[in-house]
C-alpha positions in Angstrom: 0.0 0.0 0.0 1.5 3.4 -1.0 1.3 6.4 1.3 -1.2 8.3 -1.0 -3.8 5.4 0.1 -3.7 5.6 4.2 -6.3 6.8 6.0 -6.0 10.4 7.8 -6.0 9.4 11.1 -3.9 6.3 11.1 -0.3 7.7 11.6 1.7 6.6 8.7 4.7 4.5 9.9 8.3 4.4 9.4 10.8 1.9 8.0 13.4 0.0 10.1 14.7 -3.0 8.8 12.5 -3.3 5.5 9.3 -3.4 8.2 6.8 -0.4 8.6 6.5 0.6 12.4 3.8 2.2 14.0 6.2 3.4 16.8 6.3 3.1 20.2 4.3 6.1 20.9 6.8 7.7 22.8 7.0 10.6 20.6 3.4 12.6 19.1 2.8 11.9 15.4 4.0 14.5 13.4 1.0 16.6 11.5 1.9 17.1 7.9 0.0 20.3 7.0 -0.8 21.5 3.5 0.5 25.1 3.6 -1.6 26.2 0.5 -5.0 25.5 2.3 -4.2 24.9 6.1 -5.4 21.6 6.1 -4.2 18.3 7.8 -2.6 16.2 5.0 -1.9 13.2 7.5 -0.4 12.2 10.5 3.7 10.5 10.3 4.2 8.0 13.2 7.7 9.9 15.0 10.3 7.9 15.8 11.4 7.6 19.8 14.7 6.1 21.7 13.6 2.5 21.0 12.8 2.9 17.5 16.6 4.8 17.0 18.1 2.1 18.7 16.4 -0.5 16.6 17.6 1.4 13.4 20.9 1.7 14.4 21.6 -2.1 15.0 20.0 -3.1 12.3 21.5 -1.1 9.9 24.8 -2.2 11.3 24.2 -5.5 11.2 22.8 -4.4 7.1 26.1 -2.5 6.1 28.1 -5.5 8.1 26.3 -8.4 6.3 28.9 -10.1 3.8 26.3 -10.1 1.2 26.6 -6.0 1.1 30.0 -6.0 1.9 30.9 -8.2 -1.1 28.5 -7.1 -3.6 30.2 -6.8 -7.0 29.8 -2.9 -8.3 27.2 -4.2 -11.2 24.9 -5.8 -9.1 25.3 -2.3 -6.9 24.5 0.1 -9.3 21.5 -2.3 -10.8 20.3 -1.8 -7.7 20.1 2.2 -7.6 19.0 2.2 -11.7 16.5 0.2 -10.3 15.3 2.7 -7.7 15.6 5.3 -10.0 13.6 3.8 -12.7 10.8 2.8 -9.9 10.5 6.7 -9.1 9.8 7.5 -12.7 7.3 5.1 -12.4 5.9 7.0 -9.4 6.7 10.5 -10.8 3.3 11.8 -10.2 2.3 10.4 -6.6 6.0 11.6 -5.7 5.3 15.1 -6.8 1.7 15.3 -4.9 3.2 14.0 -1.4 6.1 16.9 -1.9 3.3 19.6 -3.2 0.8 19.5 -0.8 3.5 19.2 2.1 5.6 21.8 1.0 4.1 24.0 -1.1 6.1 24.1 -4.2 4.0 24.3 -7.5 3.4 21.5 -9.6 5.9 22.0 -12.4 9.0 22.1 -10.1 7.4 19.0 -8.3 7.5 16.9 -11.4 10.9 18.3 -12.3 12.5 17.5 -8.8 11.2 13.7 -9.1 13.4 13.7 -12.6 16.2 15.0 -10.9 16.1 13.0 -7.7 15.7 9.9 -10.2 18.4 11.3 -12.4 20.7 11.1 -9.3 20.4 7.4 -8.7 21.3 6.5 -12.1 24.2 8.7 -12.0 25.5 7.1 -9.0 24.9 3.9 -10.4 26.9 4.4 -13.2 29.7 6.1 -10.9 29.5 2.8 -8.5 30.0 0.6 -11.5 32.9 2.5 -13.1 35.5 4.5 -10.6 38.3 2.9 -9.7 41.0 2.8 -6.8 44.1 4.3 -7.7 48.0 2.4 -8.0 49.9 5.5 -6.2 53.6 5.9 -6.9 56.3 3.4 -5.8 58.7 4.6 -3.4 60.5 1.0 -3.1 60.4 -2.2 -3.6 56.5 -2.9 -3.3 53.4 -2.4 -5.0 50.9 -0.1 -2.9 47.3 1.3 -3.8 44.4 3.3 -2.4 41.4 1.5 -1.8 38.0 3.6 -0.5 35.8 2.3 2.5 32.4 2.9 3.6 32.0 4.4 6.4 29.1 1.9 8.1 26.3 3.5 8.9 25.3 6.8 7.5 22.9 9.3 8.9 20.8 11.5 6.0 19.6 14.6 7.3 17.5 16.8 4.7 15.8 19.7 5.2 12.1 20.4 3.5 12.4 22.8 0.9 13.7 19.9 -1.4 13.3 17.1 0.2 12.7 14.7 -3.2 16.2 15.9 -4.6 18.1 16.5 -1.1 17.2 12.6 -0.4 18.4 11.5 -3.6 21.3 13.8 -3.3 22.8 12.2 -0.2 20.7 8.4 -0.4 22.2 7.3 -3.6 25.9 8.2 -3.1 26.1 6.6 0.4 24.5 3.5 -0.6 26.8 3.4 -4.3 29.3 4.1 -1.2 28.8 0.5 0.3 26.7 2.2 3.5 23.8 1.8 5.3 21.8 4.7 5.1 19.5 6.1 8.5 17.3 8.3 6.7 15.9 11.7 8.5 13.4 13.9 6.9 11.7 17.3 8.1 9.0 16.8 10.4 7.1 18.7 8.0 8.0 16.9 4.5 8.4 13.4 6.4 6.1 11.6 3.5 8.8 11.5 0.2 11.3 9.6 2.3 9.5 7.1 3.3 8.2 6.5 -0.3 11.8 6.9 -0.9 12.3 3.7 1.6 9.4 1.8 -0.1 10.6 1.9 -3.4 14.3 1.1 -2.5 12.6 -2.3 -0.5 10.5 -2.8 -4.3 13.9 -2.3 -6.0 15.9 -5.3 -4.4 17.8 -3.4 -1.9 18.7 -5.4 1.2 16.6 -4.7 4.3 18.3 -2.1 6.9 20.3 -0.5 3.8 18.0 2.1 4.3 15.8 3.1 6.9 13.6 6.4 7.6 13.2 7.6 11.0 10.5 10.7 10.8 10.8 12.9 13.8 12.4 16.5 15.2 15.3 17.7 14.7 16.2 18.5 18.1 14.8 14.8 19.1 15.2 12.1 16.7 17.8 14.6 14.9 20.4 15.3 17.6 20.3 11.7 19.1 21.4 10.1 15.6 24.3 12.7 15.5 25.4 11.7 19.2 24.7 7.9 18.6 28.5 6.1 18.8 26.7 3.6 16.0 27.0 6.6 13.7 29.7 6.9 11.8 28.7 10.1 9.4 26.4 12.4 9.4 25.5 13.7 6.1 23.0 17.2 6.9 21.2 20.3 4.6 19.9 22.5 6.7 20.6 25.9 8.5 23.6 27.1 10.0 23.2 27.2 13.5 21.8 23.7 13.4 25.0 23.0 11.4 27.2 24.2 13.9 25.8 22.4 16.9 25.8 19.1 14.4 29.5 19.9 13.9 30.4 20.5 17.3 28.5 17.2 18.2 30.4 15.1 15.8 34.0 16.6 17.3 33.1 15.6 20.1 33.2 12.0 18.2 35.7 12.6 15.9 32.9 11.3 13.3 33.4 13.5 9.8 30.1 15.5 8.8 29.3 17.2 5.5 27.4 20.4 5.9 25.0 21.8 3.3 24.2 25.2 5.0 22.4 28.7 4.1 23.5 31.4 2.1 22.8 35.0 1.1 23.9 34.7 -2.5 25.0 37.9 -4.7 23.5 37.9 -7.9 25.6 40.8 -10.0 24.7 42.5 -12.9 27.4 44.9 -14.5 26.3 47.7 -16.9 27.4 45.9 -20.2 25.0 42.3 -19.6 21.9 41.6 -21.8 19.8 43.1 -19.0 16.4 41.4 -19.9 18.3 38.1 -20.0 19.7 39.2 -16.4 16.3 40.0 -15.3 14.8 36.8 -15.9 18.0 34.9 -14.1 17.2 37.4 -10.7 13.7 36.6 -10.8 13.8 33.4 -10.8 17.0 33.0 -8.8 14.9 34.6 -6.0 10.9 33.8 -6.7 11.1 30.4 -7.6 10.5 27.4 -5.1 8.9 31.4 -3.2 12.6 31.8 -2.4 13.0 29.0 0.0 16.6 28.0 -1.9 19.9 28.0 -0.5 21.1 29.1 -3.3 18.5 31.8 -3.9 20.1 35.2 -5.2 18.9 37.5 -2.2 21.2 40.4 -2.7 21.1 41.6 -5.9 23.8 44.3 -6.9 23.4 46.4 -9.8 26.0 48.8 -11.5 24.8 52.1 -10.6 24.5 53.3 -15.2 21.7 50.4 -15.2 20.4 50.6 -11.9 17.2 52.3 -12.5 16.2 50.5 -15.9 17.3 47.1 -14.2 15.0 48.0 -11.8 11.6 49.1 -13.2 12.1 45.4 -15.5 12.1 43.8 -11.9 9.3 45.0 -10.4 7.4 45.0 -13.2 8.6 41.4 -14.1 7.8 40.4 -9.7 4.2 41.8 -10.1 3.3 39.8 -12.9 4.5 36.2 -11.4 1.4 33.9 -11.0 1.0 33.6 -6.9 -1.7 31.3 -6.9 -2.1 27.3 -5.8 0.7 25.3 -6.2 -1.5 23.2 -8.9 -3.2 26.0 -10.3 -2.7 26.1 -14.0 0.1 28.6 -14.7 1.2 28.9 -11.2 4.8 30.5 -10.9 4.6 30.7 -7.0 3.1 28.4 -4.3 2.7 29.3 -0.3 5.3 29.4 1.9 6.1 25.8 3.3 5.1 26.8 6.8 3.1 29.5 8.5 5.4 29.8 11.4 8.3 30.5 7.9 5.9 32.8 6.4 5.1 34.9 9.3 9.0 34.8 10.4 9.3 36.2 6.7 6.5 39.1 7.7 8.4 40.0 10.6 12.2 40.6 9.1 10.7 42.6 5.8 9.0 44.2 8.7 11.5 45.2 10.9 13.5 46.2 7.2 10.2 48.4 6.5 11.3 50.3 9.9 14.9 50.9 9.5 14.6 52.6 6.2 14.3 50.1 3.5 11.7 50.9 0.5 8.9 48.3 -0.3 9.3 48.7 -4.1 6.4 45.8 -4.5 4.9 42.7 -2.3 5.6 42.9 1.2 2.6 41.7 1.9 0.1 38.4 1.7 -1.7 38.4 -1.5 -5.2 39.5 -1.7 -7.1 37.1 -3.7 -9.5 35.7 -1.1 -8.8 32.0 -2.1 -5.5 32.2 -1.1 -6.4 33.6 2.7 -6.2 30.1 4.1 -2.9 29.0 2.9 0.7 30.2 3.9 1.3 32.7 0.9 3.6 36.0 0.8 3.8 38.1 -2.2 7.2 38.7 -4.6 9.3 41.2 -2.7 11.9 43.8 -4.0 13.0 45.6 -1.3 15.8 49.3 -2.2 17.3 51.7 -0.3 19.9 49.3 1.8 23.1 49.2 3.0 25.1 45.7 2.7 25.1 45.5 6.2 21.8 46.3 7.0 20.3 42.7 8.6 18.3 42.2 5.9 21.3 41.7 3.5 23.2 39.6 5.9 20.7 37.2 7.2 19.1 34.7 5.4 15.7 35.2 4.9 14.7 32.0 3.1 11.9 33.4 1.6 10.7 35.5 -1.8 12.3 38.6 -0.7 15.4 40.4 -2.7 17.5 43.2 -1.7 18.5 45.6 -4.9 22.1 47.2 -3.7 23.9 50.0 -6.9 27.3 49.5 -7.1 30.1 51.9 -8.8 33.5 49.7 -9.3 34.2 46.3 -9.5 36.6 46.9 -6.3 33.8 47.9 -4.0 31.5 45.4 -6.0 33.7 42.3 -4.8 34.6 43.7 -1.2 30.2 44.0 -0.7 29.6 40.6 -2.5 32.5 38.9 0.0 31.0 40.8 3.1 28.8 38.4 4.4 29.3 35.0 6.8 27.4 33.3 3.8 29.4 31.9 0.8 26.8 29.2 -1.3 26.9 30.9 -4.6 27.0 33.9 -6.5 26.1 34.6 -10.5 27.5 37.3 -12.5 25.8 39.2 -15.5 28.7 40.8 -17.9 29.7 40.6 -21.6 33.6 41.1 -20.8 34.8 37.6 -20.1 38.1 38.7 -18.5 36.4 40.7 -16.3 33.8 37.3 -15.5 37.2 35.6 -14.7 38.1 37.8 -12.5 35.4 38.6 -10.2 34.5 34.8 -10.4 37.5 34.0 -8.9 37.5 37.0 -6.1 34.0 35.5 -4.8 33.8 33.6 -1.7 31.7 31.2 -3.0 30.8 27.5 -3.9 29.6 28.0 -6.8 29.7 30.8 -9.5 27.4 31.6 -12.1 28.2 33.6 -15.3 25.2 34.6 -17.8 23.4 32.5 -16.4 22.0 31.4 -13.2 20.8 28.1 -10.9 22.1 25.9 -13.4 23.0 22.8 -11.6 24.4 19.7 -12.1 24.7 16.5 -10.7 28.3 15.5 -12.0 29.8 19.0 -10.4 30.3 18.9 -6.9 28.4 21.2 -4.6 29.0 22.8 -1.0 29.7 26.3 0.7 32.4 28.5 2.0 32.5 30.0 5.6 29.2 29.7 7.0 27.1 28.0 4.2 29.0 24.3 5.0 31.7 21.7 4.7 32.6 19.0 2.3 31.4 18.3 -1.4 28.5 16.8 -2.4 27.3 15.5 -6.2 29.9 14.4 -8.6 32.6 11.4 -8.6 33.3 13.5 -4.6 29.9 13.0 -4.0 30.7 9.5 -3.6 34.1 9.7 -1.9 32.6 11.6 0.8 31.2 8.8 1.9 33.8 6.3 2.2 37.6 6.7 4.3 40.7 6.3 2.0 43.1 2.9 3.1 46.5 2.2 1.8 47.1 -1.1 1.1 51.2 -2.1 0.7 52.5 -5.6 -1.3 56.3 -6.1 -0.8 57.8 -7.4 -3.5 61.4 -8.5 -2.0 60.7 -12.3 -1.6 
């Protein structure tokens, strides 16, 4: 039985050891809540201290078992094709559980299903073809470096993507020889544990991967401090990131760390400025801004500023805020009302030191949108770089429209923040794209072009915004510990 076809009240139940569990009852079910109406979607059994005991010894014993252990790479990556086909399958059902508990609008639903099966396929084809490495002979012996898994994995993903984040950290750590402890957001609990289902349909050992729904400062912070854990794996927000880190010292356990960001989006007075225009907008309104990637600060060279500005709020009025299936729908609700009324109060508390409400700032009016979590396109002038609007991340559909007058001063605002995710830059003069490209403090850079991403390049943040790589042949690595292995040749 999918999830689509439980009943309301029954708490759905989560997956240890290829078995669904009610729970113990320790913990309150979480309530999955649509944001676009305010309804209750279902109830998600949480997880407790017996049930993360039970998940961590069984996927031990899982990543343990000789028959994962010694699994040819083939039979491996059939596995994770497999999965990925089997979401394809599902495409449609996937993208419903992620729409109606997060908000996003149809199209991007569908599209994120493609990706997240896109990134199983692409680690199945990395498991089945990289290769340890002969390292240079310093003597008389043969020596090589072979990659390990770690053991068990904990997945930790965050619910503005959860379909893509899962795949994202799920499919390299299993193509990685792991066990996988898989935990969603308590409010976007659902796709995992489809996830779970169609890895158990797929042929994948039970215990390879297990979903645990529950809090993050429960079921969250007692996976991180569990000696069964070997890595923690974690998108979310920085101050949860730091407490993860400082948890996993205390282990000496290696984390990666996906955190936030306050991306600068530049646009220099030579771009194609309507091209630009369409690259901020949707850098910042799509997904209604709840990207860690989203282009927030947007600085403009002072020649252009005006024009570039009149195409943005006339291009931020006319997106389509309307149901996340509505036909035409550009931008769904917020994914929670507690995130849209934190959104409220910082463009707020902007409003009253100074800033300029050029449009939004506001819920919309259309009555049948008044249930749901919605906020209106938001283009906010008159700020300073430092003002705490342009250093915090707001996670939401607001952008902050800064002039700039030399590439000098342009760099030293852009790099002036804890935050360094990504950045794009708008400019016909490629050695001046080189340049400031390689002065950002970022992750990623963008040039003409903007949230391109891929799942061969690897991903992660400067400063604040994280640790480690993910996507890509690193993707994979990061899940495994690097042995040398030494033959002697002398007789």
């Amino acid at each position: 039985m999918t999830l689509a076809a439980r009943h309301i009240d029954t708490p759905r139940p989560m997956l240890i050891g290829g078995e669904l569990l009610g729970g113990s009852g320790a913990q309150p079910a979480l309530v999955s809540i649509n944001p676009a109406t305010g309804e209750v979607n279902h109830r998600v059994a949480a997880a407790g201290a017996a049930e993360l005991e039970l998940a961590v010894a069984t996927a031990t014993h899982a990543a343990q078992a000789a028959s994962w252990r010694q699994m040819l790479p083939p039979q491996r990556a059939g596995l994770l094709h497999r999965v990925g086909e089997l979401m394809l399958r599902d495409a449609d059902a996937l993208a419903r559980l992620q729409m109606i508990e997060n908000g996003k609008v149809w199209s991007e639903c569908v599209a994120q299903v493609k990706s997240a099966a896109a990134t199983f396929r692409y680690y199945a084809a990395v498991c089945e073809t990289l290769g340890s490495e002969l390292t240079p002979s310093r003597g008389n012996y043969l020596s090589m470096t072979l990659h390990e898994p770690y053991g068990v994995v904990a997945a930790i993903t965050p619910w503005n993507s959860p379909l893509t984040m899962e795949a994202q950290k799920v499919a390299p750590a299993l193509a990685a020889g792991n066990a996988v402890i898989l935990k969603p957001s308590e409010v976007t609990p659902s796709t995992a544990l489809e996830l779970g289902r169609i890895a158990l349909e797929a042929g994948l050992p039970a215990g390879l991967l297990n979903v645990l729904p529950g809090t993050g400062a429960g079921v969250g912070a007692a996976l991180v401090a569990h000696p069964g854990v070997k890595m923690v794996s974690f998108t979310g927000g920085t101050a949860s990131g730091r407490r993860i880190a400082e948890a996993a010292a205390s282990k000496l356990m290696p984390v990666a760390l996906e955190l936030g960001g306050k991306s600068p989006h530049i646009v220099f007075d030579d771009a194609d400025l309507h091209a630009a225009v369409d690259a901020v907008v949707g850098g910042i309104f799509e997904g209604s801004g709840q990207s860690c990637v989203a282009g927030s600060r947007l600085f403009v060279q002072r020649g252009v500023y005006a024009q570039v500005l009149d195409l943005l709020v006339t291009r931020a009025r006319a997106l389509k805020v309307d149901l996340p299936d509505a036909a035409g729908a550009q931008m769904g609700p917020i994914a929670t009302f507690a995130h849209r009324d934190r959104i409220e109060s910082m463009v707020a508390a902007a409003r009253a030191a100074g800033a300029d409400v050029l449009t939004g700032g506001a819920r919309p009016s259309d009555e049948r949108l008044a249930a749901g979590a919605f906020y209106l396109p938001t283009v906010l002038g008159h700020i300073d770089n430092r003002a705490a609007i342009a250093q915090q991340e707001v996670f939401g559909p607001v952008l902050c429209v800064m002039p700039f007058d030399t590439e000098d001063e342009l760099i030293a605002q852009a790099n002036d923040s804890a935050f360094g995710l990504a950045a794009g830059i708008w400019t016909a003069d490629f050695p001046r794209a080189w340049r400031v490209a390689r002065a950002l403090e970022a992750g990623t850079v963008w040039v003409n072009t903007y949230k391109q991403l891929s799942i061969a390049t690897p991903f992660g943040g400067f400063k604040d915004s994280g640790l480690g790589r993910e996507k890509g042949l690193t993707g994979l690595r990061l899940y495994q510990q690097a042995k040398g292995v030494y033959f002697g040749l002398g007789g």
